[in-house]
LUMSEVEX-585040 format. One record per residue (C-alpha): x, y, z; residue in one letter. Coordinates in pm, whole numbers, padded with zeros to 5 digits, always signed. Each point is the difference from the previous one (the first is absolute). Example, Ala and Ser with C-alpha at 12.3 -4.5 7.8 and 13.67 -1.06 7.14 Angstrom:
2
+01230-00450+00780A
+00137+00344-00066S
***
This chain:
641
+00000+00000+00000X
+00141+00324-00118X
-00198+00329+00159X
+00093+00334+00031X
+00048+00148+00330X
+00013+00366+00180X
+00144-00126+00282X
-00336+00128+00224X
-00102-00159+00350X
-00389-00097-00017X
-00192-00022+00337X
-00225-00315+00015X
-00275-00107+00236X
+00047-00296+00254X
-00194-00247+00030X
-00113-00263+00261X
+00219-00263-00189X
+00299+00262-00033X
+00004+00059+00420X
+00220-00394+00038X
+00254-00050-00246X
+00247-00287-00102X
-00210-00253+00222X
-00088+00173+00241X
-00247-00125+00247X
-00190+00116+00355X
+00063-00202+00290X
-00285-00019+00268X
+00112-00104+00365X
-00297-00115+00214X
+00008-00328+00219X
-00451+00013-00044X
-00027-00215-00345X
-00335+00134+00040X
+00090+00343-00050X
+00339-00071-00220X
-00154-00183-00300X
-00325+00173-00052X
+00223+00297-00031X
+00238-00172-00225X
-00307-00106-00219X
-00106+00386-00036X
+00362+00135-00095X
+00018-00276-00278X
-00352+00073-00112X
+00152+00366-00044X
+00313-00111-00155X
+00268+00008+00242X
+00193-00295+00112X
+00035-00115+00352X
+00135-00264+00170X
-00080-00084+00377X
+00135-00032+00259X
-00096-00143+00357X
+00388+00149+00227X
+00234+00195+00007X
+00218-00281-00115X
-00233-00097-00294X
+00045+00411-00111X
+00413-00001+00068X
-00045-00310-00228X
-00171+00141-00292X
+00158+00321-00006X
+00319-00148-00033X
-00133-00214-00324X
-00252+00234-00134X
-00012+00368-00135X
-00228+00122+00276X
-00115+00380-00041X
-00275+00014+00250X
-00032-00185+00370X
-00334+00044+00163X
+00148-00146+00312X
-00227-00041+00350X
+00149+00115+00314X
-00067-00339+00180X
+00187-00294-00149X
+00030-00308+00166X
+00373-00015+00001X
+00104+00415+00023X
-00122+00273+00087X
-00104+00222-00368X
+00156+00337+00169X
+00342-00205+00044X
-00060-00144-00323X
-00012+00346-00138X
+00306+00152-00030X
+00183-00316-00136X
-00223-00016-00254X
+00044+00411-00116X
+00391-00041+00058X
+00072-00354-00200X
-00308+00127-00289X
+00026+00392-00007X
-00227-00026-00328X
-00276-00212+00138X
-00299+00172+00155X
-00151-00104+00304X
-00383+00057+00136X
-00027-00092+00384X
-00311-00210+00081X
-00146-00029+00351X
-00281-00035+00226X
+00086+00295+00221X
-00118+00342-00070X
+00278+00215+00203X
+00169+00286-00147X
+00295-00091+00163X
+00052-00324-00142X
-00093+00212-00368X
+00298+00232+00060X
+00274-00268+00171X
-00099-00174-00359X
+00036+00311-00231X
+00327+00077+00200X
+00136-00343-00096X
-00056+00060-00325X
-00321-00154-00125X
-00193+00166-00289X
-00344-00019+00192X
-00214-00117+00283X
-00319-00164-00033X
-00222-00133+00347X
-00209-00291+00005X
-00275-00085-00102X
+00006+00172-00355X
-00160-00039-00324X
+00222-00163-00263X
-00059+00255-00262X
+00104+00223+00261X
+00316-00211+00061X
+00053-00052-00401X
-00061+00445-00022X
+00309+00015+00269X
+00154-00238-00167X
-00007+00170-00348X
+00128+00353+00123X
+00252-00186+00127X
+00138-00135-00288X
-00086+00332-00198X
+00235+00166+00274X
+00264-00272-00039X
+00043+00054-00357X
-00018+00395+00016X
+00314-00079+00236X
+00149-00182-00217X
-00061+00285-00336X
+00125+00269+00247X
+00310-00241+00057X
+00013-00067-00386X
-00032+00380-00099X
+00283+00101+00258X
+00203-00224-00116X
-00041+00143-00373X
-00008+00365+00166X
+00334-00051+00120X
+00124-00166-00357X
-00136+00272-00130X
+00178+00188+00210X
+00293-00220-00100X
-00035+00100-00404X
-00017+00367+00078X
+00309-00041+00198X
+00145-00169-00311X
-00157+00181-00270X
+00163+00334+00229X
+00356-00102-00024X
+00009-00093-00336X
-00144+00335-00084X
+00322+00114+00194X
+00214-00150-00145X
-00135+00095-00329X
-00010+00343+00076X
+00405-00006+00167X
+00184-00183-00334X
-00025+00070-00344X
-00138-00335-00114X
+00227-00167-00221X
+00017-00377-00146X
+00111-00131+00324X
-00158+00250+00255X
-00331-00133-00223X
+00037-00374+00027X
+00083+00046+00459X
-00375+00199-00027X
-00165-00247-00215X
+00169-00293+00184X
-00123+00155+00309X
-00358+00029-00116X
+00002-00363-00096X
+00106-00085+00387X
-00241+00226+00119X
-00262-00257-00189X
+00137-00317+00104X
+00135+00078+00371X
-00218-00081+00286X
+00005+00311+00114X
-00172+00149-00307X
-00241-00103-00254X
+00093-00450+00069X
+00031-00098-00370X
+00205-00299-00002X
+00146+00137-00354X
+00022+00312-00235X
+00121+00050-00306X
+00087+00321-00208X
-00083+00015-00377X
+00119+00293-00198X
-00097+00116-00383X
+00389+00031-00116X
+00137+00357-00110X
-00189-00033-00396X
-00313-00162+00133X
-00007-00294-00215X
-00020-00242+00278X
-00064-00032+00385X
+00293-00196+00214X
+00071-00144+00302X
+00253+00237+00210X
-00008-00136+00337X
-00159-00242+00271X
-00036-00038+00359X
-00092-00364+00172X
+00045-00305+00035X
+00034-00220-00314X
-00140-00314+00145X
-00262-00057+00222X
+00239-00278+00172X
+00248+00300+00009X
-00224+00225+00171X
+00026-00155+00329X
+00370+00029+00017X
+00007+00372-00115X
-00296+00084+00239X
+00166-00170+00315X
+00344+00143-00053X
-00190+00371-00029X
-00178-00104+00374X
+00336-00147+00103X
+00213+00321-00030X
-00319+00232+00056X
+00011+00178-00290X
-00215+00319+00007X
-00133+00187-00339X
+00283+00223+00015X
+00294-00215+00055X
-00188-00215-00317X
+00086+00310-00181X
+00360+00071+00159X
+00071-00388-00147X
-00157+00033-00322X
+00374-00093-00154X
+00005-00281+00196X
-00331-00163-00025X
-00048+00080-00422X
+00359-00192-00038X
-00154-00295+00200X
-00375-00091+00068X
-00122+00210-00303X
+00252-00150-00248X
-00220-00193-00139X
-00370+00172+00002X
+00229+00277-00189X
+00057-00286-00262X
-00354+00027-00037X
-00068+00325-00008X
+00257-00032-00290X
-00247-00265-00162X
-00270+00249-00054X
+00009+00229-00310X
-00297+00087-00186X
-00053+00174-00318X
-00197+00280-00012X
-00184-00022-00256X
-00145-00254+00176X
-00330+00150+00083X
-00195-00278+00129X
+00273-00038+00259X
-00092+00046+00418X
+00370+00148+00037X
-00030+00232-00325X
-00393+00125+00061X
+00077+00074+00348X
+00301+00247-00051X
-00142+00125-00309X
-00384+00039+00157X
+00186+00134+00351X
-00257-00300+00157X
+00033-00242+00274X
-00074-00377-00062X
-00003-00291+00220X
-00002-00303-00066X
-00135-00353+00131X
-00127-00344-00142X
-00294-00019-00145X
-00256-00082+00252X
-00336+00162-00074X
+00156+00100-00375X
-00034-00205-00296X
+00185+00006-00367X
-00193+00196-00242X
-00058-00295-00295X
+00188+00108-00349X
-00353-00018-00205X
-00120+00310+00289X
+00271+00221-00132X
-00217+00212-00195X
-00254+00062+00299X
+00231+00055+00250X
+00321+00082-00183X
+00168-00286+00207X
+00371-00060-00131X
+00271-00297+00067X
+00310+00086+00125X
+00290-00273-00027X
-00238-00282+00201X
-00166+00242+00277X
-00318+00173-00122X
-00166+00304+00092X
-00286-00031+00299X
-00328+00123+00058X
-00225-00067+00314X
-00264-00259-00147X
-00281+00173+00211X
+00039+00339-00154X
-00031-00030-00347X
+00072+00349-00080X
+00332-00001+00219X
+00339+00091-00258X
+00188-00234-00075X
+00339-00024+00220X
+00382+00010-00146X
+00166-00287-00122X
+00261-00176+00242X
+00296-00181-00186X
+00123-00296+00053X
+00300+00114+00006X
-00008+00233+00217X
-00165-00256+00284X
+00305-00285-00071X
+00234+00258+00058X
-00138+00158+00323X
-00075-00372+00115X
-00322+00162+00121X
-00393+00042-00084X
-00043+00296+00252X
+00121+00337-00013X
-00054+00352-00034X
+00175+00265-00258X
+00017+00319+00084X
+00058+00294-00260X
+00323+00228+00015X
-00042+00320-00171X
+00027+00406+00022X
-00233+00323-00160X
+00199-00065-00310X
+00106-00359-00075X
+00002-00333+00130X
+00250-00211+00162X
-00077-00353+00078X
-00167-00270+00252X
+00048-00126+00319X
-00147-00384+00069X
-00031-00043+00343X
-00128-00376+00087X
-00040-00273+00327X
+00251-00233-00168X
+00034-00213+00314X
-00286+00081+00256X
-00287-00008-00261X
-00168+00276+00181X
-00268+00183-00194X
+00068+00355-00095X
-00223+00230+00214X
-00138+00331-00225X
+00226+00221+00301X
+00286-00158-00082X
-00036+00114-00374X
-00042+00326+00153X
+00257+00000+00219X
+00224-00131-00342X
-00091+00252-00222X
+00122+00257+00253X
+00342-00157+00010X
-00042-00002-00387X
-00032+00351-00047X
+00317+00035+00229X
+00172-00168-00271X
-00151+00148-00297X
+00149+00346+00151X
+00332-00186+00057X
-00001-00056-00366X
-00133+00350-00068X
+00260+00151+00193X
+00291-00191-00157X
-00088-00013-00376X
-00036+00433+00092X
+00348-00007+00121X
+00136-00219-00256X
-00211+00248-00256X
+00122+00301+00141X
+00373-00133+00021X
+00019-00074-00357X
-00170+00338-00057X
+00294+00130+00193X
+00250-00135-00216X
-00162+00061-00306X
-00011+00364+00097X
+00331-00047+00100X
+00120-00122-00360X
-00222+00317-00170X
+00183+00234+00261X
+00341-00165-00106X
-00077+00057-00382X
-00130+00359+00009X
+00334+00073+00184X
+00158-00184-00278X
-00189+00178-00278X
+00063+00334+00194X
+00381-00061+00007X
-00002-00118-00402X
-00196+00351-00022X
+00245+00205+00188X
+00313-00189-00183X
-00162+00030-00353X
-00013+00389+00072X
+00289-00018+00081X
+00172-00109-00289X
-00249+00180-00209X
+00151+00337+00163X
+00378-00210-00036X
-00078-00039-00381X
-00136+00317-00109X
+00347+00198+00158X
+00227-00270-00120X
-00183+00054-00329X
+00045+00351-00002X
+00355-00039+00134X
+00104-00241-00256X
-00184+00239-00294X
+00180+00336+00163X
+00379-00125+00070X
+00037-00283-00213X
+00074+00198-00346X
+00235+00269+00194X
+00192-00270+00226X
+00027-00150-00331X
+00152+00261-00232X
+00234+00089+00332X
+00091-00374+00014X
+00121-00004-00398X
+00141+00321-00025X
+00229-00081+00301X
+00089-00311-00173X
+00102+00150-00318X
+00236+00276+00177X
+00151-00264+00193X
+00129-00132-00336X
+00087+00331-00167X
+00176+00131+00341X
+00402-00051+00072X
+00032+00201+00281X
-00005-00249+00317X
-00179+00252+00229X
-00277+00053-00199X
-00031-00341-00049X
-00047-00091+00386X
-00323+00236-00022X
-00139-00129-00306X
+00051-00346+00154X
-00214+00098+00332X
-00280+00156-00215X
+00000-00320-00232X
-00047-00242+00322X
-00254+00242+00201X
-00206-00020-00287X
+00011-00344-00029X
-00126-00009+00320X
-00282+00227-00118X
-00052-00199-00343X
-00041-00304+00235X
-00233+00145+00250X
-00224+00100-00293X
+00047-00341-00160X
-00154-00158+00317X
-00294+00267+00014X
-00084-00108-00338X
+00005-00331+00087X
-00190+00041+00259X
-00260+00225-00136X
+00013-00187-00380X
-00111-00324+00193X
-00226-00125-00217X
-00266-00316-00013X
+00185-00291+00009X
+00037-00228-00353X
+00057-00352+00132X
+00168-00285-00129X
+00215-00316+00094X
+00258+00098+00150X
+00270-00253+00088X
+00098+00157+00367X
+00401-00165+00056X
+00078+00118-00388X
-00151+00379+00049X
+00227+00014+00335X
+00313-00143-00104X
+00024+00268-00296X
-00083+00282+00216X
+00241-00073+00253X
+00254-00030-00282X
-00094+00362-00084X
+00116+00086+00304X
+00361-00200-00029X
+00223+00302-00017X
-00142+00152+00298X
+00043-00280+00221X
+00311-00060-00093X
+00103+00377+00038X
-00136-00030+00327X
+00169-00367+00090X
-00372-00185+00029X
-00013-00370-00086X
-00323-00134-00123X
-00160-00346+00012X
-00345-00149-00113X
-00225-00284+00077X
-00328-00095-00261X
-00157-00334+00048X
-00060-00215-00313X
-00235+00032-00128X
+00001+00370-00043X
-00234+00191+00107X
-00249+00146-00234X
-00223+00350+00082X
-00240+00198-00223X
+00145+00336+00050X
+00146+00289-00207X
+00364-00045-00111X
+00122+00360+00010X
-00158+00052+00353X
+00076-00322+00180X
+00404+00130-00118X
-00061+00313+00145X
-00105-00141+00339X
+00318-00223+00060X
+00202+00256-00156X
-00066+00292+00287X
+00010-00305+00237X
+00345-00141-00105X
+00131+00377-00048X
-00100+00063+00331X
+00182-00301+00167X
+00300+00136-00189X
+00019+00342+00087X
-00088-00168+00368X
+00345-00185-00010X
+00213+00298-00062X
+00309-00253+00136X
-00059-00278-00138X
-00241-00252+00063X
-00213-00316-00127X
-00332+00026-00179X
-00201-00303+00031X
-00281-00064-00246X
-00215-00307+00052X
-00316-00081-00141X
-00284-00247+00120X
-00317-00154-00137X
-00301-00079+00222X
-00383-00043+00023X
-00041+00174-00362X
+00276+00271+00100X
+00331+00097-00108X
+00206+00169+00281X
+00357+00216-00031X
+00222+00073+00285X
+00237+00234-00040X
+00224+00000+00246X
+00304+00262+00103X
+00275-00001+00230X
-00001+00406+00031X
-00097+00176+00354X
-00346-00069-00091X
-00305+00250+00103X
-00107+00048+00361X
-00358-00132+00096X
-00122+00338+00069X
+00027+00087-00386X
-00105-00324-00159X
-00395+00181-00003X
+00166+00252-00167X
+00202-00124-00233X
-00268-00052-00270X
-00076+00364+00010X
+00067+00254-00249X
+00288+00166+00027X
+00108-00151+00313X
+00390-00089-00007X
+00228-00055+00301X
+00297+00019-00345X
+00202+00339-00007X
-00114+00005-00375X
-00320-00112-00175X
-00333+00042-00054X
-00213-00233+00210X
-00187-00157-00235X
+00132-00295-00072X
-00215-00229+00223X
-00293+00222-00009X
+00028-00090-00363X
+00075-00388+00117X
-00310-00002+00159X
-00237+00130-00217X
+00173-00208-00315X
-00063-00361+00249X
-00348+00124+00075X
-00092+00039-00325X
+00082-00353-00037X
-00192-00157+00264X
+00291-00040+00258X
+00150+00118+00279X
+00298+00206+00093X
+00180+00023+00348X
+00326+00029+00177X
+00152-00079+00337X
+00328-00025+00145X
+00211-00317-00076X
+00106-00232+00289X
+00357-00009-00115X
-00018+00378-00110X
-00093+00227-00285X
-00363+00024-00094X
-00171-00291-00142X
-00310+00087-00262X
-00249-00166-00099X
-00198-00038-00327X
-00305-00214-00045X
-00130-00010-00351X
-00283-00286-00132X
+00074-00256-00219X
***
């Protein structure tokens, strides 16, 4: 039987039969047969049960054997008195009631009786529907004792819960809920269900729709996974007097242990969601309660109904409707599946969801005590439900707002990017249009000073004109070269690519350089793998790159030195280090160095490596420098293949 449920308490009449309960029976004491079984006639005519009895020893006998819940016991019994049997009776029974009988009308006697603890008093003679009336109330107060008893024992659960439901809310509201600050809460919410202390399930389970919402899984368990288990897990929690809280404080402990394997079957259960028809899926989609229990007054709805009733088949359990009502709708479908895994025909689901989406189940069942679920108990269970469904809320927020952080973090990190591209394309912008007017304005008079210094220097004879000719020649070399480097620079133009074989295009440009190095006493060496390495890049600017590099190196090694050259392939890359034995470049400048006109030389320009850097990027790579471990400056060039 499959029925949804709200989880409501309904009050309900009692009856005559409802006053004595599992057997219960009334017990009349009198040593007069002629009194005792005409009396024992009208009870039974009435419908209670009695048995009689003729002593005090014939009661002590019964009582001991039978569920007795009234005594209509006479004061005079041949073997004790019925005031000393009094109090025995009320201390061994506290739940039986107890009408005095006797043939003495003193009030005395009536209060020594009431202060011994017997429900009521009744003299001698006295009409038996009188005696059945007395008899009655006191069974109606009997079992109002025992609903008082019953309803403060479920005030003070309840009490219990809010306790519970209060300190998770605490603990939610301390710590940002996270993937493992999630699953203590949740864990805890399960033990709340199972433990004694709170709602008495014998097991829970937690079933979550995963993160695209394709299909509901098992995420956790709590309880035993046997019912010849159970006893062992039960009396080791009595044996070390485990309260609710230290439950929790072990939670480590006991899910690496007892709930081992009822986790294994909490793994067992995943369900598609398209699966309409199922309990597990209607529930969390619908946001409704079901419980569910064999089929006792609910019958399959036959396959040739389906049309009248819109009965359906679900993989061997079918849908049920109450065969007195008719017009009742038709329940969900059960699967099979779902029972053989669970081991268990009895159980409620309760929906996990927010305002905005839904979350999951929880099946909470009587695995090992069959008890029936009670309608407050599915109240009591959805509360502890909706603790959880904010535990989820609360974490999938933070986890939400976390990767909102870092995705505003990213957007933060580009538009600081993009502002610094902004600030350096300005930048050269305002570089390019003085170089260009710099080149346009000096170039042609540097140039006519240049050549018409050269050609005196041939015609003159006289030495000391010659040493000033000579230092206007080489000044405006320095000028001519300065200008050449501004046009480079400002000339840069798109890049026309090609296959470039990288060891050949080095080689010759270091051999360009030969007479320098030697002028200078610098050695040279090179390493290329083989294969060579290959790039799509443009010829003339790829030279120009290790040309300012290897020039620099030189003029680095004014005394001499080694210039290492070795080049690398990996990962779809070609990388060049060019490596000097000079004095190298202190850290604080190496941010600097790619700067225009930034030199630490006595002469140049200081665009070499700004020009370095904008050839590489052009190409895709990468262009840096630090300071070698043996000394000199080590650069590096990463081009792709």
């Amino acid at each position: 039987m499959v029925e949804a449920v709200s989880g409501l308490h309904q009050h309900v009449s009692i009856s005559l039969g409802q006053l004595l309960q599992n057997g219960e029976i009334v017990a009349i004491v009198d040593d007069d047969a002629a009194i005792r079984e005409p009396l024992r006639f009208y009870f039974e005519e009435h419908g209670l049960p009695v048995a009689e009895c003729a002593s005090a020893a014939d009661l002590i006998q019964v009582m001991a054997s039978r569920n007795v819940a009234l005594v209509l016991l006479d004061i005079g019994l041949p073997d004790t008195d019925g005031l000393s049997l009094l109090p025995r009776i009320v201390d061994q029974y506290p739940d039986a009631a107890v009408v005095m009988l006797t043939g003495i009308a003193d009030l005395r006697v009536a209060l020594d009786c009431m202060r011994k603890g017997a429900t009521d008093y009744l003299s001698k003679p006295v009409q038996f529907e009188e005696i059945f009336h007395v008899a009655r109330k006191a069974l109606e107060k009997r079992r109002l004792i025992f609903e008082n008893r019953k309803y403060q024992e479920e005030l003070e659960e309840a009490h219990f819960r809010i306790q519970l439901l209060h300190q998770l809310s605490v603990k939610m509201n301390t710590v940002y809920l996270g993937a493992v600050e999630l699953d203590q809460i949740l864990r805890a919410v399960l033990v709340g269900i199972t433990s004694k202390e709170g709602l008495g399930f014998n097991r829970a389970f937690l079933v979550m729709l995963d993160e695209d919402g394709r299909f509901l899984r098992g995420r956790m368990a709590i309880g035993p996974s046997s019912r010849e288990e159970a006893g062992r897990v039960w009396g080791e929690i009595e044996e070390r007097d485990l309260d609710f809280l230290e439950i929790v404080d072990n939670l480590k402990e006991t899910s690496q242990t007892q709930d081992a394997a009822v986790n294994s079957i909490a793994r067992a259960l995943v369900v598609s969601a398209e699966e309409k028809d199922n309990i597990l899926v209607s529930a969390v989609l619908g946001r409704r309660s079901y419980r569910v229990s064999p089929a006792s007054g609910w019958v399959p709805v036959p396959l040739d109904r389906r049309s009248e009733n819109g009965g359906r088949r679900n993989n061997g359990f079918s849908i049920y409707e109450r065969r007195e009502k008719a017009e009742a709708a038709p329940c969900l479908a059960v699967p099979r599946d779902l029972i053989n895994i669970l081991d268990e025909d009895s159980f409620v689901v309760v929906p996990l969801y927010s305002p905005g989406r839904a979350f999951g189940v929880i099946i909470a069942d009587n695995y090992v005590t069959r008890r029936a679920i009670e309608d407050s108990h599915i109240g009591a269970l959805e509360l502890f439900a909706s603790q959880a469904s904010l535990a989820i809320e609360q974490s999938r927020l933070h986890s939400e707002r976390q990767r909102k952080i870092v995705e505003l973090e990213a957007v933060n990190q580009e538009l600081d990017r993009s502002k610094d591209l902004l600030v350096e394309a300005e930048r050269y912008s305002a570089l390019g249009h003085m170089a260009a007017q710099l080149v346009h304005i000096i170039r042609n008079p540097i140039t006519s000073i240049g050549g018409v210094s050269r050609i005196l220097s041939k015609k003159n004879v006289d030495a000391e004109w010659a040493k000033y000719l000579n230092v206007i020649i080489r000044e405006t070399e320095r000028v001519e070269s300065t200008l050449e480097d501004l046009f480079d620079f400002v000339g840069q133009c798109e890049v026309h690519k090609e296959k470039v074989a990288l060891c050949g295009v080095i080689k010759k440009t270091a051999l360009l350089l030969q007479s320098s190095m030697v002028k200078h006493g610098v050695t040279w060496e090179m390493e290329c793998p083989d294969p060579e390495p290959v790039i799509q890049g443009d010829m003339h600017q790829i030279r120009q790159v290790f040309l300012h590099l290897f020039k620099n190196a030189v003029e680095a090694m004014d005394d001499g030195g080694k210039l290492t050259i070795v080049v690398t392939a990996a990962e779809g890359q070609a990388i060049v280090l060019v490596i000097d034995s000079g004095p190298g470049i202190p850290e604080s400048y190496l941010d600097k160095a790619k700067d225009p006109f930034f030199t630490t030389k006595t002469y140049g320009t200081g665009m070499g490596l700004t020009l370095v850097d904008r050839i590489v990027s052009a190409h895709g790579g990468s262009f840096s420098l630090k300071p070698n471990p043996g000394g000199g400056l080590e650069v590096r060039v990463v081009l792709p293949l």
